[in-house]
mmCIF file of the C-alpha atoms, coordinates in Angstrom:
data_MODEL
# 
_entry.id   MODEL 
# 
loop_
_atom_site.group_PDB 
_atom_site.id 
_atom_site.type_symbol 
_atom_site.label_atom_id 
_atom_site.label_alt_id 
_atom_site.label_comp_id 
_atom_site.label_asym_id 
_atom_site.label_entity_id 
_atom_site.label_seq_id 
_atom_site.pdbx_PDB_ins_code 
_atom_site.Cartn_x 
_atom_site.Cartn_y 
_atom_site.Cartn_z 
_atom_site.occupancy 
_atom_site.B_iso_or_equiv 
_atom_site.pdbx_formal_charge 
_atom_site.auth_seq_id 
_atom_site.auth_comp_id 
_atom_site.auth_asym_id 
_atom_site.auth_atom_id 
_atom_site.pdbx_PDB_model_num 
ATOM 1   C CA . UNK A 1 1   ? 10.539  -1.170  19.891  1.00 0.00 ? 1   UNK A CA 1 
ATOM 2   C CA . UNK A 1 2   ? 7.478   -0.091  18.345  1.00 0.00 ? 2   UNK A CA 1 
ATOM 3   C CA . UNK A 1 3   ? 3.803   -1.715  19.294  1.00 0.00 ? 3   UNK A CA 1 
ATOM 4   C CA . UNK A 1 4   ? 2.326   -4.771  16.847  1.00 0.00 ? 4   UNK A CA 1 
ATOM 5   C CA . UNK A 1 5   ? 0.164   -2.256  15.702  1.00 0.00 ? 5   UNK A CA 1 
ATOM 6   C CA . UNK A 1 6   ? 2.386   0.685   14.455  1.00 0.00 ? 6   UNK A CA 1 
ATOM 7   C CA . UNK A 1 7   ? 4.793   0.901   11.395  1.00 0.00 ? 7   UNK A CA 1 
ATOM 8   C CA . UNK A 1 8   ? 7.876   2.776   12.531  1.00 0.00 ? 8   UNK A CA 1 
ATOM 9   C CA . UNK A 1 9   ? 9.020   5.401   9.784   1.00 0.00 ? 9   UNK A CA 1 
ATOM 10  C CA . UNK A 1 10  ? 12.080  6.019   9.153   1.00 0.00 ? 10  UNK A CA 1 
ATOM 11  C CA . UNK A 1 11  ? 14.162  7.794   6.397   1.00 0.00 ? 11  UNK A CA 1 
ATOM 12  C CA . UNK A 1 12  ? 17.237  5.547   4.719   1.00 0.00 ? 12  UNK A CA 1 
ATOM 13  C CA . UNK A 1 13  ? 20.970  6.306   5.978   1.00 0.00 ? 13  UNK A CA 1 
ATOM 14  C CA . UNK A 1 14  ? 23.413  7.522   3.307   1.00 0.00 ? 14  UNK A CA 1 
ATOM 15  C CA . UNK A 1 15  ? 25.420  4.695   3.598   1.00 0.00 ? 15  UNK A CA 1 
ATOM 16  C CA . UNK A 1 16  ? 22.609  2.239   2.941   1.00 0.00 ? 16  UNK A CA 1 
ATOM 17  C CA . UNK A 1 17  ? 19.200  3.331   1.601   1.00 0.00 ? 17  UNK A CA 1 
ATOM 18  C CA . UNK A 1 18  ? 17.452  0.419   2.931   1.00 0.00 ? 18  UNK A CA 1 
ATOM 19  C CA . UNK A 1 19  ? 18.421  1.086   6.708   1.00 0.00 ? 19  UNK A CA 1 
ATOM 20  C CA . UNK A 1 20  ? 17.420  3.517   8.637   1.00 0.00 ? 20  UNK A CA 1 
ATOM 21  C CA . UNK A 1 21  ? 19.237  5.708   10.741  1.00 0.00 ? 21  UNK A CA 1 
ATOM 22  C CA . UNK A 1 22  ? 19.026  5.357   13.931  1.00 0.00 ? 22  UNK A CA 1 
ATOM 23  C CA . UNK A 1 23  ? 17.969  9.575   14.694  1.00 0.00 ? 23  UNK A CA 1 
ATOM 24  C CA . UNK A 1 24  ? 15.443  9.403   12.243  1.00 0.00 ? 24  UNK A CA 1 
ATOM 25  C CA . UNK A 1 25  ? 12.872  7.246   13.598  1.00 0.00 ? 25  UNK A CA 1 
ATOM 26  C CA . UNK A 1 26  ? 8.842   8.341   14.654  1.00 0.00 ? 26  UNK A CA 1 
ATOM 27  C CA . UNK A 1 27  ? 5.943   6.190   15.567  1.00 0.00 ? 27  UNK A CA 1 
ATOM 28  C CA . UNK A 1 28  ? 2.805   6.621   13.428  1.00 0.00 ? 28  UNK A CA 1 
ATOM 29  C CA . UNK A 1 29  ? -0.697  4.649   13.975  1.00 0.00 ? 29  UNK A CA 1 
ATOM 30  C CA . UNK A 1 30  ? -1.222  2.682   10.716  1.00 0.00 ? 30  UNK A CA 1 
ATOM 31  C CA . UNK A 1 31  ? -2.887  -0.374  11.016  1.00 0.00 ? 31  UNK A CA 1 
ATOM 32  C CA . UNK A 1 32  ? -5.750  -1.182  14.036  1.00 0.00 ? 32  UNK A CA 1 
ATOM 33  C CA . UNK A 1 33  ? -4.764  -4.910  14.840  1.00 0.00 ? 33  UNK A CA 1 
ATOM 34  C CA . UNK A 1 34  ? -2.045  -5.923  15.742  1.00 0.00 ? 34  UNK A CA 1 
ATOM 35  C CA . UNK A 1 35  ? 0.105   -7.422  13.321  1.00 0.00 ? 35  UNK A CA 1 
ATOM 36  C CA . UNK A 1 36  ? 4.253   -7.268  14.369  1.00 0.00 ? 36  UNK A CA 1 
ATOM 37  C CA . UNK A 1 37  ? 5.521   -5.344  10.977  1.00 0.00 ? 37  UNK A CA 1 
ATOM 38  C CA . UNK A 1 38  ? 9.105   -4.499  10.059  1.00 0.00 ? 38  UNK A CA 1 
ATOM 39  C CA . UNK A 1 39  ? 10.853  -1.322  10.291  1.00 0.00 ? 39  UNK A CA 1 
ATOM 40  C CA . UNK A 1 40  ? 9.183   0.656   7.519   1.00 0.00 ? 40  UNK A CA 1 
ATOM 41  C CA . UNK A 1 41  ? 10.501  3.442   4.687   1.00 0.00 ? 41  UNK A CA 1 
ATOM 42  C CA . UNK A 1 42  ? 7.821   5.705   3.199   1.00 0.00 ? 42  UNK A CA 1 
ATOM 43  C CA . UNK A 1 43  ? 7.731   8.013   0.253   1.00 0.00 ? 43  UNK A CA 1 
ATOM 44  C CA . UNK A 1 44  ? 5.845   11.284  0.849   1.00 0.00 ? 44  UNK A CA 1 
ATOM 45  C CA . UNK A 1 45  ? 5.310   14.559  -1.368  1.00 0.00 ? 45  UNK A CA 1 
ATOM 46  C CA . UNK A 1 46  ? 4.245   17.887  -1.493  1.00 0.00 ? 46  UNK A CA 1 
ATOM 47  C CA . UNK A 1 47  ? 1.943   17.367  -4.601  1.00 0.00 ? 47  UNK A CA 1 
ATOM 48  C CA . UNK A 1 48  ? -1.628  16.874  -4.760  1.00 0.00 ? 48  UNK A CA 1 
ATOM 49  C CA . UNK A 1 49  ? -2.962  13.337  -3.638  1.00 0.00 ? 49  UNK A CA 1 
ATOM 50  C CA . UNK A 1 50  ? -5.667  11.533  -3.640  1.00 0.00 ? 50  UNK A CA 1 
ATOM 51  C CA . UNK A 1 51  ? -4.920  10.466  0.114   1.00 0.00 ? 51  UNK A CA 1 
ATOM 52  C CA . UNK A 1 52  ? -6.779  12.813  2.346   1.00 0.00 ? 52  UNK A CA 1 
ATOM 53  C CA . UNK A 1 53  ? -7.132  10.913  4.912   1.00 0.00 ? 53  UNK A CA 1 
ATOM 54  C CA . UNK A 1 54  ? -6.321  12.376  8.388   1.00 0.00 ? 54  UNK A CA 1 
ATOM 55  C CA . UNK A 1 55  ? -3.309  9.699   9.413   1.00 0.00 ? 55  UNK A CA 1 
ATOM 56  C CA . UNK A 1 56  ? -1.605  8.999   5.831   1.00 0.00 ? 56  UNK A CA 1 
ATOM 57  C CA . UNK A 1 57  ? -1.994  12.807  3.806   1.00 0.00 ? 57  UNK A CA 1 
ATOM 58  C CA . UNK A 1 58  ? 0.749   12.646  0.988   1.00 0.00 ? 58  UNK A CA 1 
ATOM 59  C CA . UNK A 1 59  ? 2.309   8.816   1.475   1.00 0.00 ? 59  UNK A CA 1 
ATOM 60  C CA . UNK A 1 60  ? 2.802   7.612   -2.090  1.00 0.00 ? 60  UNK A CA 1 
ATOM 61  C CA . UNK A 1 61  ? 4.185   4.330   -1.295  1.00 0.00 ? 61  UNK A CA 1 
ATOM 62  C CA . UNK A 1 62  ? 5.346   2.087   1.802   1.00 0.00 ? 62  UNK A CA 1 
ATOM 63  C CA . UNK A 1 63  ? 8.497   -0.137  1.972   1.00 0.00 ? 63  UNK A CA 1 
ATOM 64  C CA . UNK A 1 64  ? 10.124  -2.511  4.497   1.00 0.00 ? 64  UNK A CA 1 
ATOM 65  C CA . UNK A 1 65  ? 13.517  -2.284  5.400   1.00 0.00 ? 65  UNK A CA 1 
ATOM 66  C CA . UNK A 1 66  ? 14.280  -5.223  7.848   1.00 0.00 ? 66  UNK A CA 1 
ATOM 67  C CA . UNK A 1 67  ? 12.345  -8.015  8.901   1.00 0.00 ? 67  UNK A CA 1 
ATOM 68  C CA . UNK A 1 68  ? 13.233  -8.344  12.602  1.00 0.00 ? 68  UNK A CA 1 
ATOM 69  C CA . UNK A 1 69  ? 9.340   -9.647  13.866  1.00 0.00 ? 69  UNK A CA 1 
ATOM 70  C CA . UNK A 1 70  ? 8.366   -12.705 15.945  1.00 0.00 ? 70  UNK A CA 1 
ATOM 71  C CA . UNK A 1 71  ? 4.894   -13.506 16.404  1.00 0.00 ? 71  UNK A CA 1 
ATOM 72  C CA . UNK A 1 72  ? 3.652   -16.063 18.607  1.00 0.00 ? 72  UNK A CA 1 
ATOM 73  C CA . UNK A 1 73  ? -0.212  -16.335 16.908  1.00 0.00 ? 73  UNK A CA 1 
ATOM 74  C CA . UNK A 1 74  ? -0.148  -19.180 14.226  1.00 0.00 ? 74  UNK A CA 1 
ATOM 75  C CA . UNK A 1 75  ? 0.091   -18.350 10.576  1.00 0.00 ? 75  UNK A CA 1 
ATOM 76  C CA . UNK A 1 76  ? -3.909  -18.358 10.234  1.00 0.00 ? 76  UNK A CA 1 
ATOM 77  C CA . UNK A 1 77  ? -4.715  -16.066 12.533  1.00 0.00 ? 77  UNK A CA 1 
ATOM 78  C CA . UNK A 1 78  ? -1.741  -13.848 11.367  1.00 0.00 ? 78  UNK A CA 1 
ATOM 79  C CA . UNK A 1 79  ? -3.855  -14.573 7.298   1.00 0.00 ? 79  UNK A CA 1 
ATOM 80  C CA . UNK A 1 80  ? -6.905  -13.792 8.745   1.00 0.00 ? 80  UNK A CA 1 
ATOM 81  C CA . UNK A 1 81  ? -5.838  -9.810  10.484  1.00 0.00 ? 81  UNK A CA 1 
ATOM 82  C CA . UNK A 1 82  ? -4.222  -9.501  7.198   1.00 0.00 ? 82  UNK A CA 1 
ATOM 83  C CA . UNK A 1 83  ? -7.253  -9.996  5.249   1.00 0.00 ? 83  UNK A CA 1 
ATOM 84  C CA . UNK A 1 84  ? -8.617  -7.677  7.703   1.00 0.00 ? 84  UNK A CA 1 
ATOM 85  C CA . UNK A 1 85  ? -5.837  -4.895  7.708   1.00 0.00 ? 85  UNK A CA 1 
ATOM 86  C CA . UNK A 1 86  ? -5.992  -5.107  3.494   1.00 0.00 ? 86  UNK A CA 1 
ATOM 87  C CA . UNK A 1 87  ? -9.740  -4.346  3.408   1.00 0.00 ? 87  UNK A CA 1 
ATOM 88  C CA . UNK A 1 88  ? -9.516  -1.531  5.932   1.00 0.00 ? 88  UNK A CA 1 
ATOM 89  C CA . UNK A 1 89  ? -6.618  -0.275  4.066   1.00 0.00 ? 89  UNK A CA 1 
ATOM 90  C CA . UNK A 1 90  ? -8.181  -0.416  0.356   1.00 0.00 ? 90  UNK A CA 1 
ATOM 91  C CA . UNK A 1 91  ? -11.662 0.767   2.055   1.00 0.00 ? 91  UNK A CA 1 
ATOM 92  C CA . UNK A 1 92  ? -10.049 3.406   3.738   1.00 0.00 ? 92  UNK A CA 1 
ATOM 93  C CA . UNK A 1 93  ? -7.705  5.029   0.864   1.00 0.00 ? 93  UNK A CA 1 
ATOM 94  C CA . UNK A 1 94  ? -9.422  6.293   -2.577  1.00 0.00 ? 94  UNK A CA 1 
ATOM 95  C CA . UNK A 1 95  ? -6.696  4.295   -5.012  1.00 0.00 ? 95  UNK A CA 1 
ATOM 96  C CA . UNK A 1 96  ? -4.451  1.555   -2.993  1.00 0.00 ? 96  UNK A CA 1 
ATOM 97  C CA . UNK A 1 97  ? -1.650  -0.179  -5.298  1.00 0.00 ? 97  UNK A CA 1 
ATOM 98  C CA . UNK A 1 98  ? -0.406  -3.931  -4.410  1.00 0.00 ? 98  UNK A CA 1 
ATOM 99  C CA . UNK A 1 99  ? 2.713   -3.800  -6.500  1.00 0.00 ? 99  UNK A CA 1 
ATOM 100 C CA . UNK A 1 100 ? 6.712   -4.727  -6.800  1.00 0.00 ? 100 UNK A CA 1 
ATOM 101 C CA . UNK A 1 101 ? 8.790   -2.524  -8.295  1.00 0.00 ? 101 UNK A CA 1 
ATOM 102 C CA . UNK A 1 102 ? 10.740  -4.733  -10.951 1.00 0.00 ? 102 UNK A CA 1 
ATOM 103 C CA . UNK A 1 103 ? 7.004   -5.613  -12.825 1.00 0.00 ? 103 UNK A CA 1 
ATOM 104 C CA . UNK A 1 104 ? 7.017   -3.703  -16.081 1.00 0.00 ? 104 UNK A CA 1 
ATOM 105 C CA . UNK A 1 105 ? 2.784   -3.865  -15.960 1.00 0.00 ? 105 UNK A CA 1 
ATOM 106 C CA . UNK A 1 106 ? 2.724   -2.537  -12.259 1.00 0.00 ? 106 UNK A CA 1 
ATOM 107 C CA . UNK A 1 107 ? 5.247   0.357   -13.453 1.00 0.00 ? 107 UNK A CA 1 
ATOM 108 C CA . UNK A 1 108 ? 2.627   0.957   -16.136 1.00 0.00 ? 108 UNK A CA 1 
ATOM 109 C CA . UNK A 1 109 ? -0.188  1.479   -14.310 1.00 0.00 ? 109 UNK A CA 1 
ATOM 110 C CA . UNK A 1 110 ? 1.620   3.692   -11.440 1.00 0.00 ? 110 UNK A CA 1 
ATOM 111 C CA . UNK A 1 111 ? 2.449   6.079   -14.845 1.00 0.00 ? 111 UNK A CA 1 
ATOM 112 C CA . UNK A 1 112 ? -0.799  6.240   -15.624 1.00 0.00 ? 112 UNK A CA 1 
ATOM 113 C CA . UNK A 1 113 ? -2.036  6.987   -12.174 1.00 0.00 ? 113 UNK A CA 1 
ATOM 114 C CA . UNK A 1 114 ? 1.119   9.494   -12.685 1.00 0.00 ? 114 UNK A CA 1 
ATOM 115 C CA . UNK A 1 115 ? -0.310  11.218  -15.769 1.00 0.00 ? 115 UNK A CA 1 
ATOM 116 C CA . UNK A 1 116 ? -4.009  11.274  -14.617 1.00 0.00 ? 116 UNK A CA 1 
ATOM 117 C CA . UNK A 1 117 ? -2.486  13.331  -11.217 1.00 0.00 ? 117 UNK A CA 1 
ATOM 118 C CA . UNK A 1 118 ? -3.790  10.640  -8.883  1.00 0.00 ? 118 UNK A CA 1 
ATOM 119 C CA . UNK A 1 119 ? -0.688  9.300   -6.612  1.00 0.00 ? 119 UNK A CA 1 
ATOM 120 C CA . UNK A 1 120 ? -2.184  6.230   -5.092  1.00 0.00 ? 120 UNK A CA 1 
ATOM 121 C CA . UNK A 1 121 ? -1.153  4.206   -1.912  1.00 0.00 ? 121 UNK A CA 1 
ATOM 122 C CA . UNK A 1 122 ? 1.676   2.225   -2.935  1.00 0.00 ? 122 UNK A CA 1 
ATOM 123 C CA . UNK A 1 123 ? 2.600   -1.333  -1.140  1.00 0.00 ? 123 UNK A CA 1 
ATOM 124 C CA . UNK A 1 124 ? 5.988   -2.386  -3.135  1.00 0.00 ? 124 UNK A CA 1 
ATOM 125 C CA . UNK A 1 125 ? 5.284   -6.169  -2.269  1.00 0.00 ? 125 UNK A CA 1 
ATOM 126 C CA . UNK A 1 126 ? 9.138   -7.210  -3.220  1.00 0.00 ? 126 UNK A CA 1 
ATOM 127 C CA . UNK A 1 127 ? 10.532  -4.331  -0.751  1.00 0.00 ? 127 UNK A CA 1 
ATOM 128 C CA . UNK A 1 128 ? 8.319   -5.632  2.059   1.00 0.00 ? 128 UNK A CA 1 
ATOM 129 C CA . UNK A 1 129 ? 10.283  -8.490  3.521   1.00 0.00 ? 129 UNK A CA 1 
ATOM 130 C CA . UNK A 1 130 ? 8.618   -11.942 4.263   1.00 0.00 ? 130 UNK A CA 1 
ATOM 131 C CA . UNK A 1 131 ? 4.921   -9.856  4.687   1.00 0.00 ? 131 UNK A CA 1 
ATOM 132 C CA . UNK A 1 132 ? 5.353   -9.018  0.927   1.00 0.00 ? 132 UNK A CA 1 
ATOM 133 C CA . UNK A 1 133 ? 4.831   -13.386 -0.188  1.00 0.00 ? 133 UNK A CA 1 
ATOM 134 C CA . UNK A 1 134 ? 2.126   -13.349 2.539   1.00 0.00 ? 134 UNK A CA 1 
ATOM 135 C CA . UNK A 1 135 ? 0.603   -10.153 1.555   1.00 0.00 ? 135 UNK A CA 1 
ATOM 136 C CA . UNK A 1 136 ? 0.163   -11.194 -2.017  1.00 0.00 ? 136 UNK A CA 1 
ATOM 137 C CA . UNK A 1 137 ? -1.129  -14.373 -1.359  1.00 0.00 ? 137 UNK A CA 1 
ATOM 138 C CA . UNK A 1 138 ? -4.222  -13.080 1.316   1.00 0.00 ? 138 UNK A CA 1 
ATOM 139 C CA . UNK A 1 139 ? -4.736  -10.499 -1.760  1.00 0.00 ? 139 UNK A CA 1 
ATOM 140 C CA . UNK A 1 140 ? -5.144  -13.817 -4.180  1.00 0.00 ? 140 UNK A CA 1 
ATOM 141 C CA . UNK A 1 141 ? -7.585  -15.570 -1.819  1.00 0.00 ? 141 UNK A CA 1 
ATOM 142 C CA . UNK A 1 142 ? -9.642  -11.837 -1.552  1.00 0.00 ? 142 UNK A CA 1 
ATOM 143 C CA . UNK A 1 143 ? -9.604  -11.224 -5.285  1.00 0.00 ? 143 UNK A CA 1 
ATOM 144 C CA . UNK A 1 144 ? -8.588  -14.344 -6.926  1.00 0.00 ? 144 UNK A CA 1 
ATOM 145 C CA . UNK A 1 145 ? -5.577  -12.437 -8.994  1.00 0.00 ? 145 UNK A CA 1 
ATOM 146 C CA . UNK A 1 146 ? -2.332  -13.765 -8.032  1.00 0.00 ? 146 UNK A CA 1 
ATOM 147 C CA . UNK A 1 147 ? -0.644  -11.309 -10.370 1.00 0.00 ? 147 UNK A CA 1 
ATOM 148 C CA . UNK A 1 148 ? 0.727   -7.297  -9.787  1.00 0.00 ? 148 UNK A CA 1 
ATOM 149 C CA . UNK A 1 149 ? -0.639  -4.865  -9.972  1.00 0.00 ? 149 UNK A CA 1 
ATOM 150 C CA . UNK A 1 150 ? -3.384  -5.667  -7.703  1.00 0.00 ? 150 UNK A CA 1 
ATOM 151 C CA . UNK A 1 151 ? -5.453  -2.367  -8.188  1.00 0.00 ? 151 UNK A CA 1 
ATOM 152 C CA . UNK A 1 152 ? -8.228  -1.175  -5.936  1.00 0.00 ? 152 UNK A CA 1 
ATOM 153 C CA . UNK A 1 153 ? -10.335 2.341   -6.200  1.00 0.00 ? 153 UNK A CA 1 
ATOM 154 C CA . UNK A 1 154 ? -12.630 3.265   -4.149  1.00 0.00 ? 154 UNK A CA 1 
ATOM 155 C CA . UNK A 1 155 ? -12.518 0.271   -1.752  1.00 0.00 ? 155 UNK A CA 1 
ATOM 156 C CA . UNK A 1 156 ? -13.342 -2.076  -4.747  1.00 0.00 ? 156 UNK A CA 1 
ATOM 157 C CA . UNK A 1 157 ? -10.903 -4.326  -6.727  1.00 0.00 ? 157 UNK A CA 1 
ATOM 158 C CA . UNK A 1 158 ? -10.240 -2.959  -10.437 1.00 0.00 ? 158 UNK A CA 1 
ATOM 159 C CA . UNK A 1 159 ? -7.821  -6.086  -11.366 1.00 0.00 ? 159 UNK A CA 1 
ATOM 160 C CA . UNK A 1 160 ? -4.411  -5.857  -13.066 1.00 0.00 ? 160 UNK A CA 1 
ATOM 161 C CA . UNK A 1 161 ? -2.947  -3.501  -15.288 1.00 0.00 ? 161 UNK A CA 1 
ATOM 162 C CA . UNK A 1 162 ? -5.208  -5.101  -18.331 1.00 0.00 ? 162 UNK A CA 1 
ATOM 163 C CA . UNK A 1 163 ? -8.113  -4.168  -16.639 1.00 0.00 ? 163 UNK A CA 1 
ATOM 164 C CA . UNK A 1 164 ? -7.112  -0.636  -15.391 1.00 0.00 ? 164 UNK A CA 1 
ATOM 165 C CA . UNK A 1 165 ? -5.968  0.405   -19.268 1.00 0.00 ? 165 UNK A CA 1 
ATOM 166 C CA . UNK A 1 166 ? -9.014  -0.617  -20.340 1.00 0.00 ? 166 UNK A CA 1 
ATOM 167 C CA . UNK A 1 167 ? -11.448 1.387   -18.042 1.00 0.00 ? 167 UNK A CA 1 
ATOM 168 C CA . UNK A 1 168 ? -9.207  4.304   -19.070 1.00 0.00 ? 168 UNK A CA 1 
ATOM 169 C CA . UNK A 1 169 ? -9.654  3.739   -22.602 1.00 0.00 ? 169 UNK A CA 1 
ATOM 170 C CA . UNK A 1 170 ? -13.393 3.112   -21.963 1.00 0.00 ? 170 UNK A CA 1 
ATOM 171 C CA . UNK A 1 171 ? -13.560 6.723   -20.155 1.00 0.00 ? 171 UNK A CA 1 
ATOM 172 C CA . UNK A 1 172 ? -14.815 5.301   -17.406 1.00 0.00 ? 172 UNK A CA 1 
ATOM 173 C CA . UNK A 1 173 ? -11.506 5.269   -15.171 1.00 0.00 ? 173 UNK A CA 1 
ATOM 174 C CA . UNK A 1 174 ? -11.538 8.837   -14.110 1.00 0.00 ? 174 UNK A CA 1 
ATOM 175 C CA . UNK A 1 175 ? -15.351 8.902   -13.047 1.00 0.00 ? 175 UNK A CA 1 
ATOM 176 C CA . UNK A 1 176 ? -14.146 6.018   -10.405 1.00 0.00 ? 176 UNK A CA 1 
ATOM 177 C CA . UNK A 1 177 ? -11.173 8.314   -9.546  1.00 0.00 ? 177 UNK A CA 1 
ATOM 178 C CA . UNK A 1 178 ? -13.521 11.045  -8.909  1.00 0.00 ? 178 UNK A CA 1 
ATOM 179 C CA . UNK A 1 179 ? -16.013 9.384   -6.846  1.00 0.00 ? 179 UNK A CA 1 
ATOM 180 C CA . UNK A 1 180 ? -13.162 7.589   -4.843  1.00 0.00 ? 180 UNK A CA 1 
ATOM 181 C CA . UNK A 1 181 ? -11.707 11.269  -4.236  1.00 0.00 ? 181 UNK A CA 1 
ATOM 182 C CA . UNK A 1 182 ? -15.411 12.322  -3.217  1.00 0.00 ? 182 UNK A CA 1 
ATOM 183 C CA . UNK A 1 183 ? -15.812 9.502   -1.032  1.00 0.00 ? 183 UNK A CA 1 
ATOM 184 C CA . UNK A 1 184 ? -12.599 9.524   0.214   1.00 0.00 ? 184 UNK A CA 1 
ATOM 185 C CA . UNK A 1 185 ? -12.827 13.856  1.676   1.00 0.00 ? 185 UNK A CA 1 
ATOM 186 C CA . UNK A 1 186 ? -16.155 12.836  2.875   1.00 0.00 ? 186 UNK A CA 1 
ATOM 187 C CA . UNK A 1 187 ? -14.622 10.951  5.627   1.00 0.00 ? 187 UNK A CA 1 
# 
């Protein structure tokens, strides 16, 4: 069984594409506190990305595929290294996503991201078990949107999809993108 504070990878079976099989597993350092997280799915590519970073290079998006954890710390403590694990994670990648993958305006702004070249971090909040509910609502008490996408460059919140197509059409999304990239190799 993997440590609270790794994600275990694994690629989907044939039979089912939301369990793994059982030869394909690996242990990968993800988060730094320890939070008990369910087996975990990720999508990777060979394309460009914005995600240099030495432990994620190429993950496009991250999804749970059983929900087998028991924690013994109360449900405020568990908020709280959340809160903490979401603003290392949006700090540490140049474009993070908070999405699900049914929401027309999160599919939307992942096709723009898509068309600019950019292939942001993607958390698929309705593919992430009973963390995906908690998830989005430690994202509402940091940015006070309760609504997907939740979109974050650079380590600061953007907003929704609204607020993303309009700092595109402004010409000012791509500068962020750029300086996100920037700040994100200088790390």
């Amino acid at each position: 069984m993997a440590s609270p504070n790794t994600f275990t990878f694994s690629q989907p079976s044939p039979l089912n594409p939301f369990k793994p099989s059982p030869s394909s597993s690996s242990i990968i350092r993800f988060f730094t506190c320890s939070i008990p997280l369910p087996r975990t799915t990720i999508t990777t590519t060979n394309a460009f990305s914005l995600n240099t970073g030495p432990i994620r290079p190429n993950i496009t998006s991250i999804r749970a595929t059983s929900s087998s954890s028991s924690s013994s710390s109360s449900s405020s403590s568990f908020g709280s290294r959340l809160e903490e694990t979401i603003k290392k994670t949006v700090s540490g990648n140049p474009v993070v996503i908070y999405s699900k993958t049914w929401c027309s305006y999160s599919s939307e702004v992942k096709a723009l991201f898509k068309k600019l070249g950019v292939e942001p971090l993607i958390f698929e909040l309705d593919e992430m078990g009973p963390q995906g509910p908690q998830l989005q609502k430690v994202l509402e008490r940091l940015t006070g949107q309760h609504t997907v996408p939740n979109v974050f460059i650079g380590g600061k919140h953007i907003g929704g999809c609204t607020d993303t197509l309009k700092l595109y059409r402004k010409g000012e999304l791509e500068p962020l993108l750029s300086e996100a990239t920037a700040k994100g190799k200088d790390h």
